[in-house]
VOBA-1610 file (N, C-alpha, C; in pm, whole numbers, padded with zeros to 5 digits, always signed):
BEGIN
Unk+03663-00196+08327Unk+03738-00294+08251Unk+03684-00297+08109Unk+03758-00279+08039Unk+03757-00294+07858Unk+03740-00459+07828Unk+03617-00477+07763Unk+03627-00591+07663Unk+03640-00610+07537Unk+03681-00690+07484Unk+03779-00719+07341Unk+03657-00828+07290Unk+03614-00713+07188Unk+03509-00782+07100Unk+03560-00909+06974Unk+03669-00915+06983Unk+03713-01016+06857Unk+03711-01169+06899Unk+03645-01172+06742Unk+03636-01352+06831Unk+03769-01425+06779Unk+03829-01359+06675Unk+03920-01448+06572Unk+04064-01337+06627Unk+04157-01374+06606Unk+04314-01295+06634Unk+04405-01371+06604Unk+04555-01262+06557Unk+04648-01337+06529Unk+04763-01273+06586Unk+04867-01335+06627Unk+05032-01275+06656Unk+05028-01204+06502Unk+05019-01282+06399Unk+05076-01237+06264Unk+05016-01112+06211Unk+05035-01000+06178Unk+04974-00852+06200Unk+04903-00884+05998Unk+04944-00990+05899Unk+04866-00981+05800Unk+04748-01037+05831Unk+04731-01179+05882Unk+04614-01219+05952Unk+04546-01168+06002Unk+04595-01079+06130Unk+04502-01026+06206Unk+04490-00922+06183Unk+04507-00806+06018Unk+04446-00748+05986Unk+04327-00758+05867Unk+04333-00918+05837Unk+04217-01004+05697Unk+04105-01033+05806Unk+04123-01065+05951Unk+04046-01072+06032Unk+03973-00941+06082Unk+04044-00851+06076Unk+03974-00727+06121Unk+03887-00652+06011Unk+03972-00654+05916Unk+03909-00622+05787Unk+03762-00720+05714Unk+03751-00832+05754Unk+03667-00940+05769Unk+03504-00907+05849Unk+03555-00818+05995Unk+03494-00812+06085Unk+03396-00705+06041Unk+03519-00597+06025Unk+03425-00519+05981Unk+03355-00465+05863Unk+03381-00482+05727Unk+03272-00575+05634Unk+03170-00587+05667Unk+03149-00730+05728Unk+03029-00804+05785Unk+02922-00682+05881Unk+03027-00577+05981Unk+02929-00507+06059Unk+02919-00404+05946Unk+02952-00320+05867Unk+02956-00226+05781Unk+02821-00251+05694Unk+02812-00367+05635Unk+02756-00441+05528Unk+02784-00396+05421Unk+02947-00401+05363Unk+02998-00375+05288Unk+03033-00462+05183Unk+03072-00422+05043Unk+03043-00561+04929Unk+03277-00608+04983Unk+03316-00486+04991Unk+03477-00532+05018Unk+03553-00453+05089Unk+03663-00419+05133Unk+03737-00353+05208Unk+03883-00400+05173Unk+03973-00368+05175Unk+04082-00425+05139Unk+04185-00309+05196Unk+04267-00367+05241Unk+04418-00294+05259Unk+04535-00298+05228Unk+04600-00215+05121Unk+04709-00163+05046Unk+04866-00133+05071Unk+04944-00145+05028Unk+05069-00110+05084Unk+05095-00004+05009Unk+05165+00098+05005Unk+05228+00196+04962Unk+05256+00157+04802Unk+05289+00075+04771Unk+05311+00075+04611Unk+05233+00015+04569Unk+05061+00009+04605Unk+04940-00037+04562Unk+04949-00193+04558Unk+05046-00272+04659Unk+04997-00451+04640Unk+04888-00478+04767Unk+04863-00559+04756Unk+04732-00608+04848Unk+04811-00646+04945Unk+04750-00607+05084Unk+04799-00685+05228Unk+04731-00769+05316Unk+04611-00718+05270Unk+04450-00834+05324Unk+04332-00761+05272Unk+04248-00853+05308Unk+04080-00766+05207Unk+03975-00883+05258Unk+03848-00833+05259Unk+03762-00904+05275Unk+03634-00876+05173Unk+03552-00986+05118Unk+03413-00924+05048Unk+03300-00992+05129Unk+03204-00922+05176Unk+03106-00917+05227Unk+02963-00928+05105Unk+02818-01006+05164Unk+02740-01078+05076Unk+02648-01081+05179Unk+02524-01031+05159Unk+02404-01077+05192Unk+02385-01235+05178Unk+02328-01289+05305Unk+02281-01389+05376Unk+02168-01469+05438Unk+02088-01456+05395Unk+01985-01450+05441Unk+01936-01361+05534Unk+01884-01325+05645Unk+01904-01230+05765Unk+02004-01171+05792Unk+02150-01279+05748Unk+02253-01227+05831Unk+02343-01153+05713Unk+02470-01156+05694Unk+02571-01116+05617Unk+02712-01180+05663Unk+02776-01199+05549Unk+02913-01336+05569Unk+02959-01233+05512Unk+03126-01229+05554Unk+03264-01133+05512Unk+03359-01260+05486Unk+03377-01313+05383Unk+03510-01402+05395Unk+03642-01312+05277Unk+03781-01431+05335Unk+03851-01388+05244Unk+03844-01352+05113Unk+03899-01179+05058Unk+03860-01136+04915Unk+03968-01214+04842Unk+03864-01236+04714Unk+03879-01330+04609Unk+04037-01238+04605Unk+04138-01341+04525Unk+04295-01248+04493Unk+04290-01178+04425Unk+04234-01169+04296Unk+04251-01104+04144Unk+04153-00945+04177Unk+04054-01026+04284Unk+03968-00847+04315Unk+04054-00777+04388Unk+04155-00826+04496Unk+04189-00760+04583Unk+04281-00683+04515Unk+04348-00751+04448Unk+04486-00643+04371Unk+04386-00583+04286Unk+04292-00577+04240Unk+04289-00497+04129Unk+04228-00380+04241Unk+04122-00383+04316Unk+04122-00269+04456Unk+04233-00188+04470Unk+04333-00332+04538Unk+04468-00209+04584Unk+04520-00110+04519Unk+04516-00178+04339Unk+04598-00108+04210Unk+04531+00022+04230Unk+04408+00011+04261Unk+04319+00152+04233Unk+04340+00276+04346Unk+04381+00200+04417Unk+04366+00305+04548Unk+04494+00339+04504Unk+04673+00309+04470Unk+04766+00373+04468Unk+04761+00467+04286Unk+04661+00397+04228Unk+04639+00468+04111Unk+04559+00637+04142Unk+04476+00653+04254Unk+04389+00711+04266Unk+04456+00824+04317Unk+04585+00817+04395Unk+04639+00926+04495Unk+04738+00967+04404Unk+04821+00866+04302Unk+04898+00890+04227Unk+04838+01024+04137Unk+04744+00984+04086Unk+04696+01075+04018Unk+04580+01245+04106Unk+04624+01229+04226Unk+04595+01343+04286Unk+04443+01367+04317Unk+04352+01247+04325Unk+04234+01222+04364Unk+04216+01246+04533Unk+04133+01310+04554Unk+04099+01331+04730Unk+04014+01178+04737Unk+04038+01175+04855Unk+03973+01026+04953Unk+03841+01018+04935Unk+03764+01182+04913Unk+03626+01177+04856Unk+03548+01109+04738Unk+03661+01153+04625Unk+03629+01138+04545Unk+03568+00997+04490Unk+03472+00942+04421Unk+03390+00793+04402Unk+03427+00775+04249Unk+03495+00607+04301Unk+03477+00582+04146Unk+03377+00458+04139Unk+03331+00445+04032Unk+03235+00316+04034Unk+03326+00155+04007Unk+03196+00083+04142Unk+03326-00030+04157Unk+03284-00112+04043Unk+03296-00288+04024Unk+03203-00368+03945Unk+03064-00394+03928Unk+03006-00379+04019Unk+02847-00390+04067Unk+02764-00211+04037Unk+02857-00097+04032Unk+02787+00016+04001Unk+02810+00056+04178Unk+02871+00002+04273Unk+02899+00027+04431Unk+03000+00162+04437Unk+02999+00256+04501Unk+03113+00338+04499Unk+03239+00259+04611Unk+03345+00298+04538Unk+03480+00261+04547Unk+03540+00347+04588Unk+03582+00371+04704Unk+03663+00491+04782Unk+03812+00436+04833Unk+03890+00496+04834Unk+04045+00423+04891Unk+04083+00620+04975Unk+04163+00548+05071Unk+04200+00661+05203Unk+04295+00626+05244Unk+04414+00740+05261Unk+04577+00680+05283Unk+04536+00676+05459Unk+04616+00548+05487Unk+04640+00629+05629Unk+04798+00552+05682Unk+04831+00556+05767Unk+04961+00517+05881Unk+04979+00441+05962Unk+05055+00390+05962Unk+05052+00252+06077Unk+05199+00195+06033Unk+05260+00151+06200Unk+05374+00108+06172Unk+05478+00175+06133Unk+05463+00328+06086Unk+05575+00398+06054Unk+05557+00388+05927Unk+05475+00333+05799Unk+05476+00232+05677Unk+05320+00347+05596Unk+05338+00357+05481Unk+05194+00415+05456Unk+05108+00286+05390Unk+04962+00352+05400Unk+04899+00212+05304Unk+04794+00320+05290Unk+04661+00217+05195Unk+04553+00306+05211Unk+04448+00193+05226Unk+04355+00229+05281Unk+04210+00130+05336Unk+04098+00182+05184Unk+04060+00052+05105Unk+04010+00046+05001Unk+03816+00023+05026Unk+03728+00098+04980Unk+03652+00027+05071Unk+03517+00045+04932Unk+03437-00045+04919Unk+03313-00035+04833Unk+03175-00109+04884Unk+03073-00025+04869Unk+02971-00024+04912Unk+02953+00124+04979Unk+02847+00131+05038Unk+02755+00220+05091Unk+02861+00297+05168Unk+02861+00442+05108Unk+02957+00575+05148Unk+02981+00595+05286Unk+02869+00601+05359Unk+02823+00632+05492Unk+02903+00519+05581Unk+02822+00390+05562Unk+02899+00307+05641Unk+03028+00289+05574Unk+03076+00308+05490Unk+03219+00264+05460Unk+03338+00366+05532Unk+03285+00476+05535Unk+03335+00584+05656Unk+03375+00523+05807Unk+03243+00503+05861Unk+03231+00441+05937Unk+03347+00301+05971Unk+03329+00218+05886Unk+03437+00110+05867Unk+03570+00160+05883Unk+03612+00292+05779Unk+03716+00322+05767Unk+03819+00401+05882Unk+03690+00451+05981Unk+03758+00553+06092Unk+03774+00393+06205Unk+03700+00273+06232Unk+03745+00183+06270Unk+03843+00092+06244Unk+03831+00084+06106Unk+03997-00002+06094Unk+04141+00075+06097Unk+04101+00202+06080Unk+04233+00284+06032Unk+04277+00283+06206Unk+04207+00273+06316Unk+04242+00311+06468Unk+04283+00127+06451Unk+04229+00034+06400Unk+04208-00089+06469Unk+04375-00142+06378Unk+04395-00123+06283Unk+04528-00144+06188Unk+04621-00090+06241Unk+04577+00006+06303Unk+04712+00076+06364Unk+04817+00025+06479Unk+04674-00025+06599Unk+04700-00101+06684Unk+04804-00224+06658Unk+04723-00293+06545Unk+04792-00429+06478Unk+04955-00392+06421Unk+04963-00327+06322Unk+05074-00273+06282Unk+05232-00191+06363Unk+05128-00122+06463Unk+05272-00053+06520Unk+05324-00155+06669Unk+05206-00178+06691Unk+05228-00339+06779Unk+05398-00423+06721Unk+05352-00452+06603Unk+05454-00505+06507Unk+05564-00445+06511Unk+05586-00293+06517Unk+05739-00209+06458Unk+05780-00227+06643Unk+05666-00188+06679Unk+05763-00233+06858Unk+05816-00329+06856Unk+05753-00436+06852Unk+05809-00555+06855Unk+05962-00602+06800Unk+05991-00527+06695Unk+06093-00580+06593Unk+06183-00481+06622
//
């Protein structure tokens, strides 16, 4: 039997991808993460912050998140690979990665530490997907 690590969930697939995106942040220990729609607007995002011992992911500030998203549809527009690093505000590398869900493209925006942001990214891109095409069944 499979257990379902989430403590937070939503019917609503934007919620319960600010929640997932939230989640994993916090396990990543990432400064943000954010997810994009196809013509670079924001769909949810989270920024993550050292805590004492621990680390908090809450909702990303608005004005960071679009300016994230802008970058990630700026980045492919202009024929940049998913590799490629740009420097975020803090001097953090800033990576954005198209991926699929729902039939719909977007791309997963992610800054902080390369390694784990990978990491983050091969989990939300499986975990968004779930959320999203959940959704196109549905409708």
């Amino acid at each position: 039997m499979s257990t379902d690590r989430r403590l937070r969930r939503s019917q609503r697939p934007r919620l319960a991808s600010r929640y997932c995106l939230q989640s994993l942040t916090r396990r990543h220990r990432l400064s943000a993460m954010v997810l994009a729609d196809a013509s670079g607007r924001l769909v949810a995002g989270a920024e993550g912050e050292p805590c004492g011992p621990g680390f908090l992911a809450n909702r990303v500030a608005e004005g960071y998140g679009r300016q994230l998203a802008g970058l990630a549809r700026e980045a492919f527009e202009h024929s940049l690979s998913h590799a490629e690093e740009v420097a975020g505000r803090f001097g953090e590398p800033v990576r954005a990665m198209p991926m699929q869900a729902g039939g719909r493209q977007y791309f997963l925006v992610t800054v902080g530490d390369t390694r784990s942001a990978d990491a983050a990214c091969v989990a939300a891109s499986s975990a968004l997907r779930r959320i999203f095409d959940d959704e196109a069944a549905a409708a």
